[in-house]
C-alpha positions as CSV (number, residue, x, y, z in Angstrom):
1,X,0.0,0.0,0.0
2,X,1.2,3.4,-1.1
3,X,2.7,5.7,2.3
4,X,1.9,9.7,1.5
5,X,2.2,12.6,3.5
6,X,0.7,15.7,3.8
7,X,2.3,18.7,1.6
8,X,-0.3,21.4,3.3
9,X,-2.5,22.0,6.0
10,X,-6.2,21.3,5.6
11,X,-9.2,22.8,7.5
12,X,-12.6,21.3,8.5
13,X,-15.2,22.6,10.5
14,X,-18.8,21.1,11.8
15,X,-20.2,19.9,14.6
16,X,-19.3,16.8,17.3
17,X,-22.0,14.4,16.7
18,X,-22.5,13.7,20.9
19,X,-21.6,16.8,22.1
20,X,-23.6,18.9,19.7
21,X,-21.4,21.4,19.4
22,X,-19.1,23.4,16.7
23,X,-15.5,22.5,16.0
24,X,-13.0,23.2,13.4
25,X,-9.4,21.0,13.5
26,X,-6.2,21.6,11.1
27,X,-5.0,18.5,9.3
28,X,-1.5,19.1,9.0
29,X,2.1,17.6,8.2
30,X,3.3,15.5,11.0
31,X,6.9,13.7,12.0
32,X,5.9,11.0,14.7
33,X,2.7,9.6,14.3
34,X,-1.0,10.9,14.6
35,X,-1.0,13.5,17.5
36,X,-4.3,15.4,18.3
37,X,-3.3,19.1,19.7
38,X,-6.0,20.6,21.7
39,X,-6.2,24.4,20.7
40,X,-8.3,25.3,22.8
41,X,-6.7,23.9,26.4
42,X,-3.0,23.3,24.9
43,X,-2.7,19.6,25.9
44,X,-1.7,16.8,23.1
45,X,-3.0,13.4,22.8
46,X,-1.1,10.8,20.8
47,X,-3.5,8.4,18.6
48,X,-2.7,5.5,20.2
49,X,-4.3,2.3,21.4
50,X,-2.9,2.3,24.7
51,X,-4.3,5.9,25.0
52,X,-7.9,4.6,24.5
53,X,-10.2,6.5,26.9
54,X,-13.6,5.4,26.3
55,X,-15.7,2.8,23.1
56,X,-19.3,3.9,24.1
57,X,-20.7,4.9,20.7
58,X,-16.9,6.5,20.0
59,X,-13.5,6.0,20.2
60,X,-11.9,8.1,22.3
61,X,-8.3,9.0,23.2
62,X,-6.8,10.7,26.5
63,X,-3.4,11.8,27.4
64,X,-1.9,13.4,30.4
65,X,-5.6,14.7,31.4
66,X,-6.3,15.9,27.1
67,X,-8.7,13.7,25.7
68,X,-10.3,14.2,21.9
69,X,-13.5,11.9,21.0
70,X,-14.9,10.7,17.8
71,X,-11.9,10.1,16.2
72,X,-12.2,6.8,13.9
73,X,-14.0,8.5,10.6
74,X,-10.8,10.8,10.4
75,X,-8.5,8.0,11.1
76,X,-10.3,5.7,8.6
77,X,-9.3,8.1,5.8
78,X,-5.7,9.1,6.9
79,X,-5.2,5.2,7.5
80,X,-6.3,4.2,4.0
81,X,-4.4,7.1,2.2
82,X,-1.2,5.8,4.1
83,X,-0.9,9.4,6.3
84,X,0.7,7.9,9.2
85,X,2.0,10.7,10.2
86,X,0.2,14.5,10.5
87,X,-0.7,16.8,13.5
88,X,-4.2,17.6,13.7
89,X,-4.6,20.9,15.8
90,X,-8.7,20.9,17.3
91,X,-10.8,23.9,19.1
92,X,-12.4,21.3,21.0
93,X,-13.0,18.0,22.9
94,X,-14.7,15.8,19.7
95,X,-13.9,15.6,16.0
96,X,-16.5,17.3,13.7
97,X,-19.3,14.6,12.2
98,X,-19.1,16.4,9.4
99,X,-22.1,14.1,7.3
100,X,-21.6,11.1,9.3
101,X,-19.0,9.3,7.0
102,X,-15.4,10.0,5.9
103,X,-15.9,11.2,2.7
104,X,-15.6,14.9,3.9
105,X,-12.0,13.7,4.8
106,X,-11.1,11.8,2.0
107,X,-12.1,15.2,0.0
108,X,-10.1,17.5,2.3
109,X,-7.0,14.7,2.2
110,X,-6.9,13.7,-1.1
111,X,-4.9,16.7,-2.6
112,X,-3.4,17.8,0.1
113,X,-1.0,14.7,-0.1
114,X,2.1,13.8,-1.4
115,X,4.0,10.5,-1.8
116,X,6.4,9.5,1.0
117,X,8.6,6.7,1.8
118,X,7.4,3.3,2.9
119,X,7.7,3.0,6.3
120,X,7.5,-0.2,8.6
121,X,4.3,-2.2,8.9
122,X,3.3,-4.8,11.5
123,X,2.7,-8.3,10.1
124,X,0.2,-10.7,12.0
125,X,2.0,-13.9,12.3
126,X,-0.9,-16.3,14.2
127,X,-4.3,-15.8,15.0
128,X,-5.6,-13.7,17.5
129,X,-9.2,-13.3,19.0
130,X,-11.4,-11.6,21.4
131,X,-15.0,-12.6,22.0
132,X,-18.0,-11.0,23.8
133,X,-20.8,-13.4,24.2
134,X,-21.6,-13.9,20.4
135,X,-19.9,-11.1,19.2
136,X,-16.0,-11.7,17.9
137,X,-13.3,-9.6,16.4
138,X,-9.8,-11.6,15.1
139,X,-6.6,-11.0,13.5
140,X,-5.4,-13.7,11.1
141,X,-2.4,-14.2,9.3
142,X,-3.0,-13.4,5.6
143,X,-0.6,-11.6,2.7
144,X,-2.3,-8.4,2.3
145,X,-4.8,-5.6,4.4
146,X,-8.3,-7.4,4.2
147,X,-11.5,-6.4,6.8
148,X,-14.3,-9.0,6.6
149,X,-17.2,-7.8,8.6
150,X,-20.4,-9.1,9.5
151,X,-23.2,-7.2,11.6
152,X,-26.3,-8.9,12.7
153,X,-29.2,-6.8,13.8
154,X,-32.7,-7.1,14.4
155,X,-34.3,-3.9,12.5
156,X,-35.6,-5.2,9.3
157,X,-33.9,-2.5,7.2
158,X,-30.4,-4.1,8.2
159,X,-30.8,-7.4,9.3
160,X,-27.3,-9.2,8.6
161,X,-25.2,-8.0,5.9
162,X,-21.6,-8.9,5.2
163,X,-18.8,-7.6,3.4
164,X,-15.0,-8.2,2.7
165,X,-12.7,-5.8,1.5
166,X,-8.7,-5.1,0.5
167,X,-7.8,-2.0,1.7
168,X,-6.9,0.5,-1.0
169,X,-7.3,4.1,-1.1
170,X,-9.1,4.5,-3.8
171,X,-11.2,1.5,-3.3
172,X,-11.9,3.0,0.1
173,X,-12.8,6.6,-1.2
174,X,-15.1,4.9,-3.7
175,X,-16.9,1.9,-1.7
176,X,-16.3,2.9,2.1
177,X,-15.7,6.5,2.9
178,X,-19.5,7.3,2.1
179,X,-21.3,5.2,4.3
180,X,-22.5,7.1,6.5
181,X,-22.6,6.4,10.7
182,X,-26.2,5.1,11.8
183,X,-29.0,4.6,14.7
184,X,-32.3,3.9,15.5
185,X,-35.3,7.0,15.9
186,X,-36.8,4.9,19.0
187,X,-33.5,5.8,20.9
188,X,-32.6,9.2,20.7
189,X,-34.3,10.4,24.0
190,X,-32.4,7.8,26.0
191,X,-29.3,8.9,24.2
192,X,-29.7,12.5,25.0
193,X,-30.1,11.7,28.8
194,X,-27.1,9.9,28.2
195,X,-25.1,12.7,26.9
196,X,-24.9,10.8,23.5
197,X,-25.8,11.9,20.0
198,X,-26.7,15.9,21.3
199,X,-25.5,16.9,17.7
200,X,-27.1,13.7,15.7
201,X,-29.5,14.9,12.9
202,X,-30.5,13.0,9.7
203,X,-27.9,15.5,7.6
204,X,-25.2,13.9,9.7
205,X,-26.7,10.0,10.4
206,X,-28.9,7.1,9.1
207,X,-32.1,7.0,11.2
208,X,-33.2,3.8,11.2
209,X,-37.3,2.8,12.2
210,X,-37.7,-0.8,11.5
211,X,-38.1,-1.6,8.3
212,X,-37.3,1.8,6.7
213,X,-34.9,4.9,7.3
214,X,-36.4,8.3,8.4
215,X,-33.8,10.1,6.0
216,X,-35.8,11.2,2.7
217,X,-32.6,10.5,0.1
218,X,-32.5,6.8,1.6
219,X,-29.5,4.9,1.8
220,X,-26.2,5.4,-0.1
221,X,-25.7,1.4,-0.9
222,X,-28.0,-1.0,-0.3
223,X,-25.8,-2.2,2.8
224,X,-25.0,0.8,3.7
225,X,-24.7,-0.3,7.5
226,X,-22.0,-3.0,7.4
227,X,-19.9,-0.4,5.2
228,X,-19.9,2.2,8.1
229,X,-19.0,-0.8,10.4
230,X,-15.7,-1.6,8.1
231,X,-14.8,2.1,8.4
232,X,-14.8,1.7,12.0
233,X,-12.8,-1.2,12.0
234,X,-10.2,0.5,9.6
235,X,-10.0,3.6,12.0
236,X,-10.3,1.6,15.1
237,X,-7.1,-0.7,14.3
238,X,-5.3,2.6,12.7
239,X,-4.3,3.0,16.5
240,X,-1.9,0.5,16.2
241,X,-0.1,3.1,15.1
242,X,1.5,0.9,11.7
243,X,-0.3,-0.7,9.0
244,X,-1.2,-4.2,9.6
245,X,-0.6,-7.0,7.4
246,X,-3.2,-9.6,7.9
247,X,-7.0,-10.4,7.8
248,X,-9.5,-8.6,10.0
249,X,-12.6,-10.2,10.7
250,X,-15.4,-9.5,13.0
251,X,-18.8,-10.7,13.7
252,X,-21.3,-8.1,15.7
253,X,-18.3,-5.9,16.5
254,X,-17.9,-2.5,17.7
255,X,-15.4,-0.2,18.7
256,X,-14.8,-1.8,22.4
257,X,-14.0,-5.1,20.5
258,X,-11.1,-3.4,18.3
259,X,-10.0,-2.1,21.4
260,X,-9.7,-5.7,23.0
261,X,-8.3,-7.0,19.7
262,X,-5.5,-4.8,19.6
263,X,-4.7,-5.2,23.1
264,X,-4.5,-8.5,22.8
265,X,-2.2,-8.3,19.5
266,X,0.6,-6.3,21.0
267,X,-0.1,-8.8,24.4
268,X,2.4,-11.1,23.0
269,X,5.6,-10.2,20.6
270,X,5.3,-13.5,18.8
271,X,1.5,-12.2,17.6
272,X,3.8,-10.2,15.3
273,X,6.8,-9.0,12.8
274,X,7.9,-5.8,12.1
275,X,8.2,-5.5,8.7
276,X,9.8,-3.0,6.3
């Protein structure tokens, strides 16, 4: 997979999708990984799976008391363009939702880069797993950057859907970057009481109601729903800081399971090579 870098700043502004409120960040060149700079209170936050906060609805990283939330739609799209390194500078506590997928960022990104040298990638060398009742997420050996995800739900408008994919930027801007994040209309109060989803709105998510979707353009692909979940994943297992080589699957996962599956990656050296 083809490494880049970022020749220029880029600028983004919106709203955080749980907090509701308006946030602009600067995507710009970086030397040592992904680091979040909080503008507005001056602390920094690497991207970083040991620096995972918080998986409710949300990946969120925290550093030395600086925490930034929402992060995995942004990662997705510097992950699949190969920006491992950039500094993203942010006026507030959650990354903008911008329309609920990462195509805003692929847009920003795209010509804003540059090619860069290959750097080092982690190879997974035997399977891994982490399991929560019926729900699974695994790293297997494999020659190449696959994510096979199933989802399983009960609304009728999802219901289970699979899909496999080789990572490629392109292929990613074209067949995963749209797909937009997603919930159901019957759980927005509780969500709100929660302090989730303040900012949600149907120009920013999928609204699902049983067997159809509250949002009058309709879906973007007809499975829509495990596409966002593959974005996830990508930006989830981003935090590892290195491309990994191998095959991702998962079966009802989430954000929490990534979490567990990378933590149980790095658990034991001989999971993995360090590859040039």
């Amino acid at each position: 997979m083809e490494a880049h870098r970022l020749r220029e700043p880029i600028e983004l502004k919106g709203v955080g999708v749980h907090s509701g409120a308006g946030v602009s960040l600067v995507v710009g060149p970086g030397e040592d990984g992904i680091v979040f700079r909080r503008a507005d209170t001056g602390g920094t936050v690497r991207a970083d799976w040991r620096n995972v906060a918080a998986t409710r609805l949300q990946t969120v990283v925290q550093e030395n008391g600086a925490a930034v939330k929402t992060i995995e739609h942004l990662m997705s799209a510097l992950a699949a363009f190969g920006v491992r390194d950039a500094t993203v500078s942010i006026d507030g506590p959650e990354v903008p939702i911008m329309d609920g997928s990462a195509a805003p960022f692929v847009e920003a990104i795209r010509p804003a880069i540059e090619p860069a040298p290959a750097g080092e990638a982690i190879r997974v060398m035997r399977p891994v797993a982490v399991r929560s009742r019926d729900a699974f997420a695994a790293f297997l050996p494999f020659d190449g950057r696959r994510f096979d995800v199933c989802i399983d739900f009960p609304d009728a408008i999802i219901g289970v859907q699979r899909l496999a994919f080789d990572l490629t930027a392109e292929g990613f801007a074209r067949e995963i970057a749209p797909a937009r994040t997603f919930g159901r209309l019957r759980d927005v109060e509780m969500l709100h009481r929660k302090g989730f989803a303040k900012g949600a709105s149907l120009e920013n998510a999928v609204a699902v109601d049983g067997a159809t979707v509250a949002n009058p353009e309709g879906l973007r692909f007809p499975d829509e729903f495990v596409r966002h979940k593959l974005l996830d994943a990508i930006g989830d297992t981003a935090l590892a800081g290195k491309p990994i080589l191998g095959l991702y699957r998962s079966h009802k996962g989430g954000h929490r399971l990534n979490y567990e599956l990378l933590r149980a990656l790095f658990a034991d050296a001989e999971n993995v090579q360090i590859v040039a």
